[in-house]
N, C-alpha and C positions, 0 to 999 in steps of 0.2 A: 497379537494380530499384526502382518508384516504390515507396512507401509513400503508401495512399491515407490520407487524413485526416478525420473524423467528431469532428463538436465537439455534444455531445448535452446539455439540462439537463431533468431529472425529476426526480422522487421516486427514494430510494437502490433503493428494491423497483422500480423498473423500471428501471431501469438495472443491476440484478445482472440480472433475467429476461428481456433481452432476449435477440434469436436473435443468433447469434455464426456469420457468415462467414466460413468456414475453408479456404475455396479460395486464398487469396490473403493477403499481408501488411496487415497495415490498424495502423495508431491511432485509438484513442478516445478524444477527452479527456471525463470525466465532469463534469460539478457538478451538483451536488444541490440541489434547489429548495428543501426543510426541512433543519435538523439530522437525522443520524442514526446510531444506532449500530448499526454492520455488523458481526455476529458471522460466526465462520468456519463450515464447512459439518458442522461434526462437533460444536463446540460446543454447551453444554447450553441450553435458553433458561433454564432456571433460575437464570443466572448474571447476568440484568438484575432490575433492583429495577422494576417494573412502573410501582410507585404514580411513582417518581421520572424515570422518564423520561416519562410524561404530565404532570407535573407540569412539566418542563422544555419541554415542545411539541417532544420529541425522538422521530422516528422510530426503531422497528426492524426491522430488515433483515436476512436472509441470503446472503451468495455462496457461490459453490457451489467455490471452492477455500478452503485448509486455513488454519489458525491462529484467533489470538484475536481477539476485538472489537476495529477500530478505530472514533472517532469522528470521522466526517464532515462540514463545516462549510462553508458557502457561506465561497467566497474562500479559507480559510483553509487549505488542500493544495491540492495538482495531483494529480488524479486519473488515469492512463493505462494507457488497457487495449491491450497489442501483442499481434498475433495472430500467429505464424507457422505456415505448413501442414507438416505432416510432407510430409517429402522436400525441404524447400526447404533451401539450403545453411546455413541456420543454425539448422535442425533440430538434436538431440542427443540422442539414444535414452536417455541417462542419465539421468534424473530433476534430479539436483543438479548436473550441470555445464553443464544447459540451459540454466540462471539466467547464468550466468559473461559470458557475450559481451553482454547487454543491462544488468549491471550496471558492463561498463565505459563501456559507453556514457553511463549516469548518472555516473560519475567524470568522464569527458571533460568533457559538459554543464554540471556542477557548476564546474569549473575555471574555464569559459568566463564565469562569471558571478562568480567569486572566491573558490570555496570550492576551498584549495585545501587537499592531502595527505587527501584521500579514498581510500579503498579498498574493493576487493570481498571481500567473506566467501567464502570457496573451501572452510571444510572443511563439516561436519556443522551442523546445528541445535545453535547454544549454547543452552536452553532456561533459564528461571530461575525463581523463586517465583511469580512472576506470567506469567509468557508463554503457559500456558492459558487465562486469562480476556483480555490485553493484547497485542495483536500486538506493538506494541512494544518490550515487553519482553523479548524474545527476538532469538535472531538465527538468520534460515537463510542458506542458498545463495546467493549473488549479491547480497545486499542489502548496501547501500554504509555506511561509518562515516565519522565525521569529527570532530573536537573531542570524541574519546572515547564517541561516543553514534551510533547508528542516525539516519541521515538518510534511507536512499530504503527502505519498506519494499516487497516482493515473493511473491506467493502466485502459484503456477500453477494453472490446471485444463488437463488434459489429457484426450485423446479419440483415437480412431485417427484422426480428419482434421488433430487441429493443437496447437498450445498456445495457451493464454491468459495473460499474463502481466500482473496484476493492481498497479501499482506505485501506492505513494502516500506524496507527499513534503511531510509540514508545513510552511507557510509560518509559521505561528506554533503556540507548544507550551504549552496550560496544563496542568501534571501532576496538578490538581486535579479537571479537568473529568468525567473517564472514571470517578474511582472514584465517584462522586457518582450516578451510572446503575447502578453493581453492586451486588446481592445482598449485600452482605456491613456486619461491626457495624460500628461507631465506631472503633473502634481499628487493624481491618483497613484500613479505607477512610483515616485517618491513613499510615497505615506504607505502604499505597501510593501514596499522593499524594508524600511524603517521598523514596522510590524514585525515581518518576516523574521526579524534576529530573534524573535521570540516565540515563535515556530516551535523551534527542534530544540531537545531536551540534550541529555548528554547522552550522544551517537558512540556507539561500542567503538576501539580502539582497534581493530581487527582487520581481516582480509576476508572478503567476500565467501570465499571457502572454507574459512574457519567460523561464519556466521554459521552458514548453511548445514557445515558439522553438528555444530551447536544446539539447532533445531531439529534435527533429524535423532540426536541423543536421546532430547525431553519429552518426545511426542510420547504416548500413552501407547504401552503395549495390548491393552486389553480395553 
């Protein structure tokens, strides 16, 4: 079964609002034409410092599945949106085991390029101090680790016609960059920055286009 392929570059707010074809398998690959910080769809906006992400010529944005703000950066992740329609054989009625079969597929991928002794997160949402305001400081369902730290982050939206499954893999990590756009004092924004080195696991070696190769090899034919 093909997987059709859509390579899109916009601003992060159109690229979250666009219409989403659920009849069928598809990939997205995103890039974002500005900086921007993409908060999750339940998240407060009161959790971005306004004055500092103008200041920084940083876009904000919402998607419309769950967790905390990532920050989105020309070049610097692979952004990929996989869609499957309910009923198709790799549908999973279950919320959290939906994630399982597309985050081995980022294990495989990851391997294929040298990052190896990856794995998939299979139980609950490890939640931590910061994983409200930082997607990745947390860990859900299906999202992959490696050199002790979250490497392929994963957010679904679901709908009676399909899933969306929202993945996003830094190609480089400053743990400094995100608190510097949050609402919060001096001391918070240290203590998260501090954190943050232990964030990200060991980030594949690669070029954005040889990621996106990568995944598009592993994906399941059938």
């Amino acid at each position: 079964m093909a997987w059709p392929t859509v390579r899109l570059r916009a601003r992060a707010a159109d690229l979250h609002g666009r219409a989403i074809a659920w009849s069928d398998r598809s990939v997205t690959f995103c890039e974002v034409a500005r900086p921007a910080l993409v908060l999750g769809s339940t998240q407060p906006a009161a959790d971005v410092d306004d004055g500092a992400v103008v200041a920084a010529g940083v876009d904000v944005a919402r998607r419309r599945s769950g967790g905390g703000a990532v920050l989105v950066e020309p070049r610097r992740m692979v952004w990929a949106d996989v869609v499957v329609p309910a009923g198709d054989p790799l549908w999973q009625p279950d919320v959290g085991r939906a994630f399982w079969w597309l985050g081995e597929v980022w294990v495989a991928a990851l391997a294929s390029l040298g990052v190896a002794g990856a794995s998939v997160h299979r139980g609950p949402l490890v939640p931590s101090r910061w994983s409200p305001m930082v997607c990745f400081a947390g860990l859900g369902p299906g999202e992959v680790c490696a050199g002790g730290g979250k490497v392929v982050g994963i957010a679904q939206r679901r709908v009676r016609e399909g899933a969306l499954f929202q993945c996003a893999v830094p190609l480089a990590w400053d743990p400094a960059a995100i608190p510097t756009l949050l609402a919060l004092d001096a001391g918070a924004r240290a203590a998260l920055a501090a954190d943050g080195l232990g964030f990200i696991g060991r980030t594949p070696r690669c070029t954005a286009a040889e990621l996106e190769e990568a995944l598009l090899s592993h994906l399941p034919a059938t």
